[in-house]
C-alpha positions in Angstrom: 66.2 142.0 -342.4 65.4 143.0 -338.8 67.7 145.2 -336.7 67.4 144.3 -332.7 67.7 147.2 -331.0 68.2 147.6 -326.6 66.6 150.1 -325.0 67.9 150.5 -321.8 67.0 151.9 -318.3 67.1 155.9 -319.0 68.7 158.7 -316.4 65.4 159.7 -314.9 67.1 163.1 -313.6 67.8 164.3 -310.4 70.5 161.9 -309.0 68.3 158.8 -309.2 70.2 155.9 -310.1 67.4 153.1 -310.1 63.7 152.3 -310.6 61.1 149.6 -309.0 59.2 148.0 -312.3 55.5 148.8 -311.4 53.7 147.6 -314.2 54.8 146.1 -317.9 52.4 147.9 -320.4 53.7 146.1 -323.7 53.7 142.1 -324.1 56.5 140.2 -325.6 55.3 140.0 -329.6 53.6 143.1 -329.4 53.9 145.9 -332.1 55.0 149.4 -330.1 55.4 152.8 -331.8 58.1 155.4 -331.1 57.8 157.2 -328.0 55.2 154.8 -326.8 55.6 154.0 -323.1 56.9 150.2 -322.6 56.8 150.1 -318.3 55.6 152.0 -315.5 58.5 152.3 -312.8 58.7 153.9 -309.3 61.8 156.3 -308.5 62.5 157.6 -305.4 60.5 160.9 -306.4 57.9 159.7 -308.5 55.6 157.1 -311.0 56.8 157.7 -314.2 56.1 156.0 -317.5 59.3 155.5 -319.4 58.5 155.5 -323.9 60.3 153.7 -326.1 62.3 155.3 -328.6 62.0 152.2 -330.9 59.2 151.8 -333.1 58.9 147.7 -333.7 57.7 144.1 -332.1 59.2 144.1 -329.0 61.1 140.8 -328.5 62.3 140.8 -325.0 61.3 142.5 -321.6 63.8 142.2 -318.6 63.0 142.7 -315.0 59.7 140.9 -313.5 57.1 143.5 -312.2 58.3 144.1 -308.3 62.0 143.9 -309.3 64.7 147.1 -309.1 66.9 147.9 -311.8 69.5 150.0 -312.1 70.1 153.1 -314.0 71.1 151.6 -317.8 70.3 148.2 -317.5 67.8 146.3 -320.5 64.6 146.7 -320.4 63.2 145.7 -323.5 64.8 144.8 -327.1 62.9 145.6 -330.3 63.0 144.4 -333.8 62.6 147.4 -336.4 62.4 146.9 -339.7 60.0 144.0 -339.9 56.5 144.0 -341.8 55.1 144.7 -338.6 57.4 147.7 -337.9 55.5 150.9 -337.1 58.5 152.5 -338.7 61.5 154.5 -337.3 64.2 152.5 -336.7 66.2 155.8 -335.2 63.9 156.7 -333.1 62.1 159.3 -332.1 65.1 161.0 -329.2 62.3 162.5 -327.4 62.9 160.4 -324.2 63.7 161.3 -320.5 66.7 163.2 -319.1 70.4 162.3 -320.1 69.4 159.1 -322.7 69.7 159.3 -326.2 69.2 157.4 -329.0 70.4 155.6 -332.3 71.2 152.2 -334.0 73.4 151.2 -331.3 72.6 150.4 -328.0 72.3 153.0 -326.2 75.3 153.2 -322.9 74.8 154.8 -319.7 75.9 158.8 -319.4 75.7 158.4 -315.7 79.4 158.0 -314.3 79.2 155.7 -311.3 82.1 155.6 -308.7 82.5 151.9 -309.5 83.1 153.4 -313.0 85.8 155.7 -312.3 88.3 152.6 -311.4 90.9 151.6 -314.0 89.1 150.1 -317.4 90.4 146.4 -315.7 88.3 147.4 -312.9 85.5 148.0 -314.9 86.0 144.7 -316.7 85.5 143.0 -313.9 82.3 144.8 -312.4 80.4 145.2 -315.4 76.9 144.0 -315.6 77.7 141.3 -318.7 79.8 139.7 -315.7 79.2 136.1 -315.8 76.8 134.5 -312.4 78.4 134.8 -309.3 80.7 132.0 -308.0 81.5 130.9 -304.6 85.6 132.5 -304.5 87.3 135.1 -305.2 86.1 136.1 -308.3 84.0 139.4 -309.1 80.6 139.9 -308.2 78.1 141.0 -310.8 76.4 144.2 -308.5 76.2 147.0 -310.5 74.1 149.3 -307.4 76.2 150.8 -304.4 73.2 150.5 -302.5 72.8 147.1 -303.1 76.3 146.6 -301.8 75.4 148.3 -298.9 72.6 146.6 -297.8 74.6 143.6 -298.3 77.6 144.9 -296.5 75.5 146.1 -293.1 73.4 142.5 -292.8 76.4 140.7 -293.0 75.8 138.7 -296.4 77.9 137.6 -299.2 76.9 138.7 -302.2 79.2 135.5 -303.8 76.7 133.6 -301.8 73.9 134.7 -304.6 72.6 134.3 -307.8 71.1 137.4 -309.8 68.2 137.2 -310.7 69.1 140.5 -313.3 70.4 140.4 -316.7 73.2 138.1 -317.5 73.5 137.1 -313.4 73.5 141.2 -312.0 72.2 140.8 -308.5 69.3 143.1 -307.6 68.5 144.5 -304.5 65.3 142.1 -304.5 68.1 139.2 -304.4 69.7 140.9 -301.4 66.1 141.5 -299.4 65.2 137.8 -300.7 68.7 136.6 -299.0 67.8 138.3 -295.9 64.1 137.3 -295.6 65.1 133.5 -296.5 68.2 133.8 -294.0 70.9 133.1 -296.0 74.1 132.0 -294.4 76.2 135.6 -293.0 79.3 136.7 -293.4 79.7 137.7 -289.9 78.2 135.2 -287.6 77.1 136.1 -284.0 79.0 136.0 -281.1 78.3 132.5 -278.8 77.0 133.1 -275.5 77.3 131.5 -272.5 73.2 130.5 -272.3 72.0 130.0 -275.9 68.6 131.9 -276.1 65.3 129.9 -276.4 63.5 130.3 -280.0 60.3 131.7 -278.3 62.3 134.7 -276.6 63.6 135.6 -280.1 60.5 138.2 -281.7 60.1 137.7 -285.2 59.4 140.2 -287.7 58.1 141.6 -290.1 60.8 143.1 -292.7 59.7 146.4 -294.8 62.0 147.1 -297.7 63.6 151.1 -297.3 62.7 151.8 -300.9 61.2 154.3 -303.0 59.4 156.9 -301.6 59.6 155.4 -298.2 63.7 154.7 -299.2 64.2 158.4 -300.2 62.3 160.3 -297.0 64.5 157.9 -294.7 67.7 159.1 -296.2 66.6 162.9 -296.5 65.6 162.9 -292.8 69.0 160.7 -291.7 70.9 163.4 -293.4 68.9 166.8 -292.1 69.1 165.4 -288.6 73.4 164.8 -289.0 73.6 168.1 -290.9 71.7 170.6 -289.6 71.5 172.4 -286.2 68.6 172.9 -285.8 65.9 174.5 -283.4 62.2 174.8 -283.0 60.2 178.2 -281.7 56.1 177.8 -281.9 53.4 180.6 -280.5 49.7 180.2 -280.5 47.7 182.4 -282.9 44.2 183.5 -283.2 42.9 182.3 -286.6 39.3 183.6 -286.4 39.9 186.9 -288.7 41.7 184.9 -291.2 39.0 182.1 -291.3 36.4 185.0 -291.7 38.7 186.3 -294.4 38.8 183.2 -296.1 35.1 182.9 -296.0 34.5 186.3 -297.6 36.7 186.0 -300.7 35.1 182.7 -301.3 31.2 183.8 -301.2 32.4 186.6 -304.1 31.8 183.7 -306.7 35.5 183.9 -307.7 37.4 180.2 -307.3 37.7 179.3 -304.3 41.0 179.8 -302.2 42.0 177.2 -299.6 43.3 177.9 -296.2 46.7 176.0 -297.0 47.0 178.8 -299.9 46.5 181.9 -297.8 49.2 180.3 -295.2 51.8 180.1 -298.2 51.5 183.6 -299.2 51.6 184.7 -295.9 55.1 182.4 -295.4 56.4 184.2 -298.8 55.4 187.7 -297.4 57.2 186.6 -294.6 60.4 185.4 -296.3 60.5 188.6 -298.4 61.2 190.0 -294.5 63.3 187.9 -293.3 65.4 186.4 -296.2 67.3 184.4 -293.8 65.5 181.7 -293.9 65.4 181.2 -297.8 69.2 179.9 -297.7 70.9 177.0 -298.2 74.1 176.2 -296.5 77.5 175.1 -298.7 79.5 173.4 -297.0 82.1 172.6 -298.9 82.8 176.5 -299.2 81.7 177.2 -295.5 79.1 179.7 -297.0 75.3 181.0 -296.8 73.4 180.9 -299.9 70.7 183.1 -299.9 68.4 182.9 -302.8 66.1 185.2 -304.7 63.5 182.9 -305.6 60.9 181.4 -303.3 59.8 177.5 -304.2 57.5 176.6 -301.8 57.4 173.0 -300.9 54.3 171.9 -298.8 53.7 168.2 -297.2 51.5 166.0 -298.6 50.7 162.6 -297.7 49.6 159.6 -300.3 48.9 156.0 -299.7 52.8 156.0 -301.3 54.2 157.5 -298.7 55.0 161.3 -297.7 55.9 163.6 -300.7 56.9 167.4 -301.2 55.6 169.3 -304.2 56.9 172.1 -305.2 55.2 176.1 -305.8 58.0 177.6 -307.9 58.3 181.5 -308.0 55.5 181.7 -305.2 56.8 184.5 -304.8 55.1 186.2 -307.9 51.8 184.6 -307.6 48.7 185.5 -305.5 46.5 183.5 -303.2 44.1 182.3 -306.2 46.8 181.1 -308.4 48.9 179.4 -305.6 45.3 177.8 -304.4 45.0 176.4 -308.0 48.7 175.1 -308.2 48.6 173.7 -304.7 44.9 171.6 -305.7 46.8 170.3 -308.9 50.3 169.8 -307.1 47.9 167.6 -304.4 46.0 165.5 -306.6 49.0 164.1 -308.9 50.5 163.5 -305.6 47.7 161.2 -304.7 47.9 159.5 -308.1 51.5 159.3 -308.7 52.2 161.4 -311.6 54.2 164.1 -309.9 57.3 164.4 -312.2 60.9 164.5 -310.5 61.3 168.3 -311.4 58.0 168.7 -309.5 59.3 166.9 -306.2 62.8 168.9 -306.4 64.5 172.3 -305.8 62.3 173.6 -303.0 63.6 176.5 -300.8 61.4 176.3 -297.8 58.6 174.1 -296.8 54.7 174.0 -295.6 53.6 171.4 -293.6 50.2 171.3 -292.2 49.9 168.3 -290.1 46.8 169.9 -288.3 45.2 167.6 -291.2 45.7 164.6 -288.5 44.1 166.0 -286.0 47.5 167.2 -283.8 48.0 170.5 -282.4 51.9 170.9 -282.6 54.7 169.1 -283.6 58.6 169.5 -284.7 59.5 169.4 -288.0 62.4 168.0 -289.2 63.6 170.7 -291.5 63.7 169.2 -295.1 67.2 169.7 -296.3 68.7 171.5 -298.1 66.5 174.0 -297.1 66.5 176.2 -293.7 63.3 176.6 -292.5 59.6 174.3 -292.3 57.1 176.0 -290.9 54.7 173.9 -288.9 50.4 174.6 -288.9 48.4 172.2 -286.5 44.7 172.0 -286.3 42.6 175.5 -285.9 40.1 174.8 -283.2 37.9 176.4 -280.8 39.4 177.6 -277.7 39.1 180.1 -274.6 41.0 183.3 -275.9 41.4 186.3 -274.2 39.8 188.6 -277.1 39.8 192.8 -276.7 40.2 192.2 -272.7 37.1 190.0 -272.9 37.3 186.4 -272.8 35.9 184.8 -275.8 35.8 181.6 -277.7 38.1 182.0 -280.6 39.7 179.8 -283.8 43.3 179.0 -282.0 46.5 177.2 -284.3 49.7 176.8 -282.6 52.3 177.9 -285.4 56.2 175.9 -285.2 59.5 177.0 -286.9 62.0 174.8 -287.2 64.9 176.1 -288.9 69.0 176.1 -289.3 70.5 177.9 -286.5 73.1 178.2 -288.5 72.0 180.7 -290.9 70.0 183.1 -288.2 69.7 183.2 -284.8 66.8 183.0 -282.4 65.7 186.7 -283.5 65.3 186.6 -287.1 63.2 183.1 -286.8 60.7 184.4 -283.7 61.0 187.8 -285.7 60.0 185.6 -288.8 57.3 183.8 -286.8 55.7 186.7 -284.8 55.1 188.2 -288.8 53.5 184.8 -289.7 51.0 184.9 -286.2 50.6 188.4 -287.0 49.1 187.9 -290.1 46.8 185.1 -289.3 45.7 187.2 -286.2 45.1 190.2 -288.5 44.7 189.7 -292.4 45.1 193.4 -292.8 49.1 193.3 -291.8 49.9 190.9 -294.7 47.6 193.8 -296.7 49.9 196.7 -295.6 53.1 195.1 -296.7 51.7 193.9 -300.2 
């Protein structure tokens, strides 16, 4: 006889607590087999495809493709142990961070805050809730940020109807609510003159969701955290571009200009360890780490992500070329894994890719430090007391004034010009 089995939403890792369905790649009737993937989802990091750990005919997906579903939520059943099964009715357990598996539905390892009420409390928010009533009565949201948006427009959620499992109201209810201008909690106050309807603008309403979701909040939160300040220089690139173009007519693989910059930053940081910190808080203290994991900008049609270089540190301008190419082109596809978008200690950002000279980072916290590279073009240089036509970048530090001071970051930054300016200084220190 078959066995039904629920596979739930697994912890993708890294804090995430929710994923956008992309893209169904099983039907309803169709025969899967263990660890095959089910769905594509976006996080707030990545495109990952999530595997089943159920071999079997699947019997029931949940969650149209466009819709958000929370962290341990159903997303498909399956039926082992029919003639059609492929076979292992355990499972396979090789699936994604902090989700097991067995004969019983699987629960949720991820303690919510919602979750840490008393067990009547927990009754009552629990997603197998009934549909939401006009009242009193509790209201089947199983996201805080869905209660939040909620809460800041102004809208009942007893005013909806989930559209999730068993009634649980999805952020696509909320933004649905708000787009269709559902009746608010908190009406507007009356004014004396009522406003004509052509002097009110009307909009265009972009959802603040995955990728785009995740680098509003990290830039909200370095801009209320951090202190921070901004020191730039101009720099004459023209030995370093000559440089570049030497080691790549040898016939070895070619190293890009981005690469070169990154070991020069981790030369740098080796000097002035300072800026490879982190700040705690909570224990009012400086963390100064030993390992360099260079993050560097990239930008995709999805939005602006940060790979990570880990121990670049160790590795030489060749390998870190390599890594940064492969790093760069699963960012453009979407297959960058959350471990690959996480735990950086200081970041790379060349926005001279746009075309701009300078800008001001906004330092990507946790970290203490971006260092900024605009565009390397010609310009009137005064070269050996002789004015000249050189290859000029303007170079910008932003970083944490609260683990250095203004020395140690134009100290930091004079290294970093000095090496562009002359190759051989980043030689002598190797």
């Amino acid at each position: 006889m078959a066995q039904v089995l629920e596979f739930r939403l697994p912890d993708l890792g890294e804090g995430l607590t929710e994923a956008l369905i992309v893209r169904w790649l099983v039907e309803v009737g169709e025969v899967v087999a263990v660890d095959q993937p089910v769905v594509e989802v976006e996080t707030a990091k990545a495109m990952v495809d999530v595997p089943c750990p159920y071999g079997g005919v699947v019997t029931a997906r949940f969650g149209e493709e466009g819709t958000e579903l929370p962290v341990g939520a159903p997303l498909v059943t399956v039926a082992v142990g029919t003639p059609a099964d492929t076979g292992d009715a355990q499972g396979s357990g090789n699936v994604l961070v902090g989700y097991g598996t067995s004969e019983a539905p699987a629960r949720r390892r991820r303690v919510r805050r919602e979750q840490a009420a008393p067990a009547a409390a927990v009754a009552a928010t629990d997603v197998q809730a009934p549909a939401p009533a006009r009242g009193d009565g509790p209201v089947p949201v199983i996201s805080p940020l869905v209660r939040r948006l909620a809460r800041e427009n102004g809208l009942d959620l007893r005013e909806l109807a989930g559209s999730g499992p068993d009634g649980l109201i999805l952020r696509a209810d909320v933004e649905r609510a708000l787009r269709d201008g559902v009746a608010r909690t908190e009406s507007p106050a009356p004014t004396a003159t009522p406003v004509p309807a052509a002097a009110s603008a009307e909009g265009t309403r972009v959802p603040l969701k995955g990728i785009r979701g995740a680098v509003a909040d990290k830039l909200s939160r370095s801009r209320r955290e951090i202190p921070d300040a901004t020191c730039w220089v101009d720099a004459d690139a023209t030995e370093l571009m000559h440089a570049r173009e030497q080691m790549n007519a040898a016939g070895a693989p070619k190293i890009s200009l981005l690469a070169l910059l990154a070991r020069i930053c981790t030369a740098a940081l080796a000097r002035y360890p300072e800026l490879n910190s982190t700040v705690d808080l909570e224990a009012r203290e400086i963390v100064r780490l030993d390992r360099v994991h260079l993050g560097f900008a990239a930008q995709t049609d999805r939005g602006l992500v940060v790979p990570v270089v880990r121990d670049a540190h160790t590795r030489n301008a060749e390998w870190l070329s390599a890594e940064i190419a492969r790093l760069t082109e699963a960012a453009r596809t979407g297959t960058l894994t959350p471990a690959e978008l996480t735990g950086g200690t200081f970041t790379l950002n060349n926005y001279g890719v746009f075309g701009v000279d300078g800008s001001t980072p906004i330092v990507n916290h946790p970290e203490a430090a971006m260092l900024g590279v605009g565009r390397i073009v010609p310009k009137p240089w005064v070269h050996e007391g002789e004015l000249a036509v050189r290859q000029v970048v303007q170079l910008g530090l932003t970083f944490d004034h609260r683990v250095c001071d203004g020395g140690t970051a134009g100290g930091f930054l004079r290294y970093v010009a000095d090496c562009v300016e002359q190759p051989a200084v980043l030689l002598r220190t190797l």
